[in-house]
BADRENDO-526707 format. One record per residue: y, z, x of N, C-alpha, C in turn. Coordinates in steps of 0.001 Angstrom, whole numbers, padded with zeros to 6 digits, always signed. Layout:
REM residues N
YZXYZXYZX...
//
This chain:
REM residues 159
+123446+101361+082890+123076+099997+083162+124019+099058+082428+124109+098334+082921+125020+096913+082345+124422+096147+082121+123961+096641+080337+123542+095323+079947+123906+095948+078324+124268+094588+077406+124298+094830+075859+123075+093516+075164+123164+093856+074069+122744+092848+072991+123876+092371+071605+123647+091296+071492+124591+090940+070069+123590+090115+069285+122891+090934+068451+121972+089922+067457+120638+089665+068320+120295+088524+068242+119422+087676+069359+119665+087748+070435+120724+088036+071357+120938+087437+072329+121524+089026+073554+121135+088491+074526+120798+090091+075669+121732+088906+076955+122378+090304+077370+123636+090217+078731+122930+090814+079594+122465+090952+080650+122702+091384+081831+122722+090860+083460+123212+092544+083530+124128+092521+085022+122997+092874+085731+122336+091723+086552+121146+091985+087238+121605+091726+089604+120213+092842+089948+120524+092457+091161+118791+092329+091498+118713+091527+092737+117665+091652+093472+117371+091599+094724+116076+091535+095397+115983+092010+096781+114884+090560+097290+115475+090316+098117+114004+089357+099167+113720+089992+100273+112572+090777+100009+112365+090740+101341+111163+090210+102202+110933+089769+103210+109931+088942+104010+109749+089500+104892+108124+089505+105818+107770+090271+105933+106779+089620+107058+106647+088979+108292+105233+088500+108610+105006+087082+107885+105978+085843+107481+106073+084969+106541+105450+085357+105440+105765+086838+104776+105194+087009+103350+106616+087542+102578+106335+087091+100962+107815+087758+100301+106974+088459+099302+107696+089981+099151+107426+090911+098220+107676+090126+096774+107400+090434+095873+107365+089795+094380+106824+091158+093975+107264+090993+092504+106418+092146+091520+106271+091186+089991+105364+092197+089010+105324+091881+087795+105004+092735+087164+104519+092253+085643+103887+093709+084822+102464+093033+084858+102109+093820+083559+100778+093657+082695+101137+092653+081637+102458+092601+081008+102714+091973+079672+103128+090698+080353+103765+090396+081472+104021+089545+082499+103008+087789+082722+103362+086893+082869+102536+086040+082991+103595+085082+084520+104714+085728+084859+105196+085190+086091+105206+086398+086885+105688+086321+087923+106145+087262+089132+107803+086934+089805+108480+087922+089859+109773+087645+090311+110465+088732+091900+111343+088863+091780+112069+089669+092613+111972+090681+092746+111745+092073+092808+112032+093307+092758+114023+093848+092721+113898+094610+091805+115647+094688+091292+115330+095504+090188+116697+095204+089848+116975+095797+088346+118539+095365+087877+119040+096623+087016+120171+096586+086296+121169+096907+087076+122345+096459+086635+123760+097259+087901+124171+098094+087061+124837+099416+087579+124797+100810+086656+126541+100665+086684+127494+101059+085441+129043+101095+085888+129262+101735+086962+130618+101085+087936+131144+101908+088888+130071+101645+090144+129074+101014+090269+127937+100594+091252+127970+099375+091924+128232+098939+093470+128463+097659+093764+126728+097520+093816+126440+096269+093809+125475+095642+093835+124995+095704+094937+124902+095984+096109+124496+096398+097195+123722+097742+097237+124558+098806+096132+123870+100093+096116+123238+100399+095354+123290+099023+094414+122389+098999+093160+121060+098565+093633+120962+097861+094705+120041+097427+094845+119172+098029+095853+119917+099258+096685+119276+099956+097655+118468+101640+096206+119417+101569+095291+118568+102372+094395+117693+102282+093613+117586+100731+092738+116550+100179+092833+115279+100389+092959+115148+099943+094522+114278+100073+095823+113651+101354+095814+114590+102329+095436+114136+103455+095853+113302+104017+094422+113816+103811+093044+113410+104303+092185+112281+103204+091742+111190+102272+092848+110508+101098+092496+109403+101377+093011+109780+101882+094488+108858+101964+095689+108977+103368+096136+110227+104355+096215+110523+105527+096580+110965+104982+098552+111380+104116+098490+111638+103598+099988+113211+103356+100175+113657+104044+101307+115046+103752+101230+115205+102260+102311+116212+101317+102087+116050+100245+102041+117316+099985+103402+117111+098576+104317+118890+097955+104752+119318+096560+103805+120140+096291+103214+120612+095362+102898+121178+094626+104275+120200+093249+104188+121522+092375+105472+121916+091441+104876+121858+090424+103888+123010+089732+103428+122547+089308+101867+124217+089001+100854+123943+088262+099538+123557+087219+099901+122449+086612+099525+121578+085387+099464+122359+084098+098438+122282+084502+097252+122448+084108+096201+123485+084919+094526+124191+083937+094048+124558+084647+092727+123821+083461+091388+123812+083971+091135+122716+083184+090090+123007+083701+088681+123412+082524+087826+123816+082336+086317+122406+081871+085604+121485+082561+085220+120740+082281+084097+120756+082708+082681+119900+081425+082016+120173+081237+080746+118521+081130+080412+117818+081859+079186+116843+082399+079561+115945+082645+078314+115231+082538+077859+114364+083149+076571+113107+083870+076846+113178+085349+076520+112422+086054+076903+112005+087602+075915+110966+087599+075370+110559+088542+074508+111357+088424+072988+111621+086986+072986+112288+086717+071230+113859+086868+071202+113928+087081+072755+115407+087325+073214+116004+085937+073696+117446+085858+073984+117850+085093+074196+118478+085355+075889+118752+085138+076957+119179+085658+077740+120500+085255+078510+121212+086205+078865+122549+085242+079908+122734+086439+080805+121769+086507+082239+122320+087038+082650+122760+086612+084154+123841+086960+084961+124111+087391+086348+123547+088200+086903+123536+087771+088461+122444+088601+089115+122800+087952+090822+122550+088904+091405+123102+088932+093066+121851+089176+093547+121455+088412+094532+120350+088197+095004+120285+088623+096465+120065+089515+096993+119942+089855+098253+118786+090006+099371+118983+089418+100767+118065+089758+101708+117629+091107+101947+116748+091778+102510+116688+093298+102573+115736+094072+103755+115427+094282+104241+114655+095164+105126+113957+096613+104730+112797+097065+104834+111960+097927+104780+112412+098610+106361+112375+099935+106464+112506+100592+107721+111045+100148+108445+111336+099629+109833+110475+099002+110965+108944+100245+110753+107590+099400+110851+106284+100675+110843+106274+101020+109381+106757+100810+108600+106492+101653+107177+105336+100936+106515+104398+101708+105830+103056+101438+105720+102981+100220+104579+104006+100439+103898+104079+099202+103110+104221+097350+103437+104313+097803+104717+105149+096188+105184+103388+095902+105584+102137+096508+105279+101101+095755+105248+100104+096020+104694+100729+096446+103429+099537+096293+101977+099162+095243+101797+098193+095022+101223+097239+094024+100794+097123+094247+099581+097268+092710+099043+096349+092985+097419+097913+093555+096718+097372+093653+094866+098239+094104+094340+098427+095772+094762+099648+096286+094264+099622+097647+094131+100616+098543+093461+100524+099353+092780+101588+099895+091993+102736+100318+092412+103951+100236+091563+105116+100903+092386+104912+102334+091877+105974+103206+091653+106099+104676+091733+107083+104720+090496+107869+103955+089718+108580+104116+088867+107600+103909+087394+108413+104589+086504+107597+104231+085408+105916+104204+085196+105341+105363+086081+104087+105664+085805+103207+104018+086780+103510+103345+087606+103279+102184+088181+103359+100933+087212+104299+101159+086475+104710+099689+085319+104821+098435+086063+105301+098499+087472+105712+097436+088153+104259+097088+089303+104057+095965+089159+102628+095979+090165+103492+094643+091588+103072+095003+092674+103841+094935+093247+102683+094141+094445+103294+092608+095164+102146+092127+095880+102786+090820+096816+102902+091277+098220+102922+090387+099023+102381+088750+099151+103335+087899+098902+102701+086439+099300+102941+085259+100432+102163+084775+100678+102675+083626+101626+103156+082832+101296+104087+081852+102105+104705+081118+101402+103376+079604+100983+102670+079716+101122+101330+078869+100913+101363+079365+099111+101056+080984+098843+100253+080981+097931+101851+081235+096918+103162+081483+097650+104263+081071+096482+104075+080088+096015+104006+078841+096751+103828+077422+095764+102710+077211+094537+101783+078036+094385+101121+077660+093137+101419+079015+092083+102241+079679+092669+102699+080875+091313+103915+080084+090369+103678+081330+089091+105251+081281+088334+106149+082134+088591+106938+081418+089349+108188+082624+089904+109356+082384+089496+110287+083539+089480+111346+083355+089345+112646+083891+089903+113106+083386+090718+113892+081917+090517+112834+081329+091147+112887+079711+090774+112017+078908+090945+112441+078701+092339+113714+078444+092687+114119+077813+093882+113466+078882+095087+112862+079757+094834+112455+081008+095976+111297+079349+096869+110444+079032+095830+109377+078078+096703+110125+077550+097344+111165+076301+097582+111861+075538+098543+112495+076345+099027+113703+077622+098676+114202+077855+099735+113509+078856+101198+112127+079022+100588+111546+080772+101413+111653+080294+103052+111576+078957+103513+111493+078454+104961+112476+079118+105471+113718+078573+104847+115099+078830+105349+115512+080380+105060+115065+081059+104100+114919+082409+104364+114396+083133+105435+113003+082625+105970+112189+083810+106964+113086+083187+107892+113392+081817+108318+113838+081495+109539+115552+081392+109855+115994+082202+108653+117666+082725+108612+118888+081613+108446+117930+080236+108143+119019+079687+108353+119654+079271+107024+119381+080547+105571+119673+080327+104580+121213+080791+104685+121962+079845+103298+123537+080369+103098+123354+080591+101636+124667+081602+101469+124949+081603+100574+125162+080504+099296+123893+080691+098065+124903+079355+097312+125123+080392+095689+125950+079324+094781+125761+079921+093518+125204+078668+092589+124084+079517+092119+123230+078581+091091+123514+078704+089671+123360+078043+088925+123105+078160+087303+122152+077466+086717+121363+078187+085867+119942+078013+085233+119780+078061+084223+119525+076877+083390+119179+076808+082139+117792+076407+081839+117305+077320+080817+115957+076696+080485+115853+076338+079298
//
C-alpha cells in the first residue's frame, strides 16, 4: 500500500468507486465511524488505480467489478484519528455485473473483508443530503452522476 507517516502527519495514495444503482449510491462505514464515504482503499506499488480499485471491490464485497470512467482526482487535507492527513485519491464510476444480488440489498450490511469491518448501505439521493459524507461534493454532484452528464474535475480539500 502507498501510504507513510512522518510524526503526526499520514500520506496516502487513495482510490474509490461510485457506484449507482436504481438512483441509489453505495457508501460504506465502520462502527468507530460517525460519516459514511466511498468504498476503496489504498493503491499497492506497481498498481494503476483502475486495478486498484477493481481489487478493492473484490477484497470488500468478494465481487468482481467494470470500471467505466475516472470521475474525479481529489487533493485532501484532513484530520483524522489524531492524524493529520494529505492524501490523493482517484475517484471512479463503476458497475456491479447486471442481476447480482447485491444491486438490491436493503438496509445496512456487512462486507466480507476484515471479519465485516466495513458496513456497507445503499442511499438515495434524498437520504445523501442529510448524511456526513465524504467527499462532500458527492450531494451536488450525484444528479449529474446517475444521469452521466458528469466530467472529469480535480478538486482540493481543506478542512
Amino acid at each position: 500500500m502507498i501510504t507513510f507517516s512522518d510524526g503526526h502527519n499520514k500520506f496516502n495514495f487513495r482510490v474509490a468507486g461510485i457506484a449507482v444503482h436504481r438512483h441509489r449510491i453505495l457508501l460504506h462505514t465502520t462502527l468507530q465511524d460517525d460519516f459514511w464515504n466511498l468504498p476503496g482503499g489504498r493503491v499497492e506499488f506497481q498498481e494503476s488505480t483502475d486495478q486498484a480499485l477493481i481489487r478493492e471491490i473484490r477484497e470488500e464485497l468478494g465481487i468482481d467489478i467494470r470500471i467505466d470512467k475516472l470521475l474525479y482526482v481529489n487533493e485532501d487535507f484532513f484530520e483524522y484519528d489524531q492524524k493529520n492527513y494529505h492524501e490523493i485519491g482517484f475517484y471512479y464510476t463503476f458497475s456491479f455485473p447486471e442481476g447480482h444480488e447485491l444491486l438490491d440489498r436493503e438496509g445496512e450490511f456487512p462486507g466480507v473483508e476484515d471479519g465485516g469491518r466495513l458496513i456497507f448501505k445503499w442511499f438515495t439521493v434524498e437520504e445523501l443530503q442529510g448524511l456526513s459524507v465524504y467527499p462532500e461534493e458527492l450531494k451536488t454532484d450525484i444528479k449529474s452522476i446517475i444521469d452521466g452528464r458528469a466530467v472529469l474535475k480535480h478538486r482540493i480539500h481543506h478542512q
